[in-house]
C-alpha positions as CSV (number, residue, x, y, z in Angstrom):
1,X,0.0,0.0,0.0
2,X,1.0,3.1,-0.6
3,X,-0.1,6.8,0.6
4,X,0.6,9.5,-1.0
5,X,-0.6,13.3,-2.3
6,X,-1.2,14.4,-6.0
7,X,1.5,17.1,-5.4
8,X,4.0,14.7,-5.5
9,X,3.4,11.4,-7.9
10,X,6.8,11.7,-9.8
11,X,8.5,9.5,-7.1
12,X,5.8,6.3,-7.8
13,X,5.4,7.0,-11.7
14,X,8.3,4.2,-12.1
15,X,6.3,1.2,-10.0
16,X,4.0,0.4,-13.0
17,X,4.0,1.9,-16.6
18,X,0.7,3.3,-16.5
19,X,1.2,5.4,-13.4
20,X,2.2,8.5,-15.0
21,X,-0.6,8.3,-17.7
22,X,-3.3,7.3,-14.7
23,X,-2.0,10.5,-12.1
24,X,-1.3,12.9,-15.2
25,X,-5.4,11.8,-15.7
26,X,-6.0,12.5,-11.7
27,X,-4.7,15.8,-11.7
28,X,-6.1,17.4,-14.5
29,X,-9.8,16.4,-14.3
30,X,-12.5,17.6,-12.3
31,X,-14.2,14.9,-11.3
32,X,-16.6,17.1,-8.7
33,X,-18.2,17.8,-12.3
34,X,-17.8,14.8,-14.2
35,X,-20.6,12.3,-14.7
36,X,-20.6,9.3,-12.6
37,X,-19.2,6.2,-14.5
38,X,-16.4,4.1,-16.1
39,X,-13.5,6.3,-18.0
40,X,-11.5,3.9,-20.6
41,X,-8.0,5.3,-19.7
42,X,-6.1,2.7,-22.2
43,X,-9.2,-0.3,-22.5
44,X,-9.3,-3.0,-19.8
45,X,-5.4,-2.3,-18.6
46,X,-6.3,1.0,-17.2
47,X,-10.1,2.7,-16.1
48,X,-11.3,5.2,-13.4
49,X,-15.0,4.5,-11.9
50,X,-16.3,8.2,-10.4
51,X,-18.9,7.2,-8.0
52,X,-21.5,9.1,-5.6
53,X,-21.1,6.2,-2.7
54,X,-23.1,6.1,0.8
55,X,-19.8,5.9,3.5
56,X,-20.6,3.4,6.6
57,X,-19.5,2.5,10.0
58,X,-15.9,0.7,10.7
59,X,-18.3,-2.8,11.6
60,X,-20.0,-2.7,8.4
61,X,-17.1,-2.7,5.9
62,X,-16.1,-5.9,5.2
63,X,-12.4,-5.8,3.6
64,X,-11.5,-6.8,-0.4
65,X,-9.0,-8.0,-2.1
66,X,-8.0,-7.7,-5.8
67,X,-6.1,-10.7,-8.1
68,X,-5.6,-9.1,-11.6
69,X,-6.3,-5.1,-10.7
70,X,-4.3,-2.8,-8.6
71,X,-6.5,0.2,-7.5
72,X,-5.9,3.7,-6.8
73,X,-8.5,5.3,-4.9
74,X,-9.0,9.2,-4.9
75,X,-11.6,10.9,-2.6
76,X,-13.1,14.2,-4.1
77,X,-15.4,15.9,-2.2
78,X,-14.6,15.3,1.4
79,X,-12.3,12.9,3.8
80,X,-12.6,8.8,2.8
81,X,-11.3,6.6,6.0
82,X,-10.0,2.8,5.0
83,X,-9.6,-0.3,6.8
84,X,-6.5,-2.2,6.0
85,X,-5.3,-5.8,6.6
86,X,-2.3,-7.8,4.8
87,X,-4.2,-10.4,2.1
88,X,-2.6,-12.9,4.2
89,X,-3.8,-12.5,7.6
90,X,-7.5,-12.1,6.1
91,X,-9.1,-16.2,6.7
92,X,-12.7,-15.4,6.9
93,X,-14.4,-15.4,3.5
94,X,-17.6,-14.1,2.7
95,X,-17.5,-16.3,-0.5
96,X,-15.5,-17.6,-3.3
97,X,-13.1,-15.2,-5.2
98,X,-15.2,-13.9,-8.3
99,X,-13.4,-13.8,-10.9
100,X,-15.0,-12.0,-13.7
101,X,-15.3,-9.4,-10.3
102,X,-11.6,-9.7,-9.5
103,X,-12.9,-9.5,-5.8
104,X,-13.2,-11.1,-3.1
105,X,-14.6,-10.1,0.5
106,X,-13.8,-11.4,3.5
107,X,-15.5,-11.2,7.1
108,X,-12.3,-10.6,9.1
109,X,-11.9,-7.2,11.1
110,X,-9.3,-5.0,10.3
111,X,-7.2,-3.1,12.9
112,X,-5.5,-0.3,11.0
113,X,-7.7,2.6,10.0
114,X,-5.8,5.6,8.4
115,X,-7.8,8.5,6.7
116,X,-7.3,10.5,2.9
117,X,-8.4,13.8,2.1
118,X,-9.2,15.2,-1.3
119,X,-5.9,15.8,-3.2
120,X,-4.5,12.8,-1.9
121,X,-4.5,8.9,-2.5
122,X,-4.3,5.5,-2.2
123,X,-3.1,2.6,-3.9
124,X,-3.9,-0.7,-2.9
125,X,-2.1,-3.9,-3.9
126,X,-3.2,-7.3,-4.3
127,X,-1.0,-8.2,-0.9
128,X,-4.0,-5.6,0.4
129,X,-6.6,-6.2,2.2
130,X,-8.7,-2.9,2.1
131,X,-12.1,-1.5,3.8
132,X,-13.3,1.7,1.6
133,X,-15.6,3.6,2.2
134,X,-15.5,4.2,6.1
135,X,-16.9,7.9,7.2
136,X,-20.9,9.4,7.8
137,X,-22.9,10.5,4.3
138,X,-22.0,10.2,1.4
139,X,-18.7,10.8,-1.4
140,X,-17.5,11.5,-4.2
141,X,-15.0,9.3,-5.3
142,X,-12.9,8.2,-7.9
143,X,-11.1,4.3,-8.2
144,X,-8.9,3.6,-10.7
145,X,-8.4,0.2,-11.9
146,X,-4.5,-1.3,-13.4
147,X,-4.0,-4.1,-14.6
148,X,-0.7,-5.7,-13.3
């Protein structure tokens, strides 16, 4: 997992060969008026979802996991808290791994909550167990998928 703020992406542009193609995307749009849905970044290897998603309470978000994508998850219009587990330690499972999904959810608590604010973001591994979506209302955020 990594944490880490728009300002400052040139340091993780190297990990994948998408990266600087996905954050040059993540700076320059603005998503607080872009419609909600899928963006084709470069097909199937590389796509941002923008969603308007209800946030819930630490006991009802149930940590996922990820095979085939990476994700890098951007909150827009206000603070997003995460759960976090390694993959590993996660034994509980809610049900087999869908495939055609690439996801998997599991009923395991996590113990390591950290927060993001707009501006910043978050990219999750598949060694990552991750809990979005943890806060009061609702948020606008946007998830981009990479292929590894």
């Amino acid at each position: 997992m990594i944490v880490g703020s728009l300002k400052d992406t040139e340091r993780y542009e190297d990990i994948h060969p998408l990266f600087k193609t996905v954050f040059d995307f993540l700076r320059n749009t603005d998503f607080l008026k872009s419609e909600v849905g899928t963006i084709e970044l470069q097909g199937k290897d590389a796509f941002a979802i923008i969603s308007d998603s209800d946030l819930r309470n630490k006991e009802l978000a149930k940590p996922e996991a990820h095979n085939r994508y990476l994700d890098i998850q951007l909150p827009i219009s206000k603070a997003e808290t995460f759960g976090w587990k390694y993959r590993l330690d996660l034994n509980e499972e809610c049900e087999p791994f869908n495939d055609e999904r690439d996801i998997q959810f599991f009923e395991d608590k996590v113990e390591t909550y950290f927060s993001v604010s707009p501006g910043d973001f978050v990219i999750f591994f598949p060694e990552d167990g991750h809990a979005p979506c943890i806060g009061e209302g609702k948020i606008r955020k946007v998830v981009v998928k990479i292929k590894i």
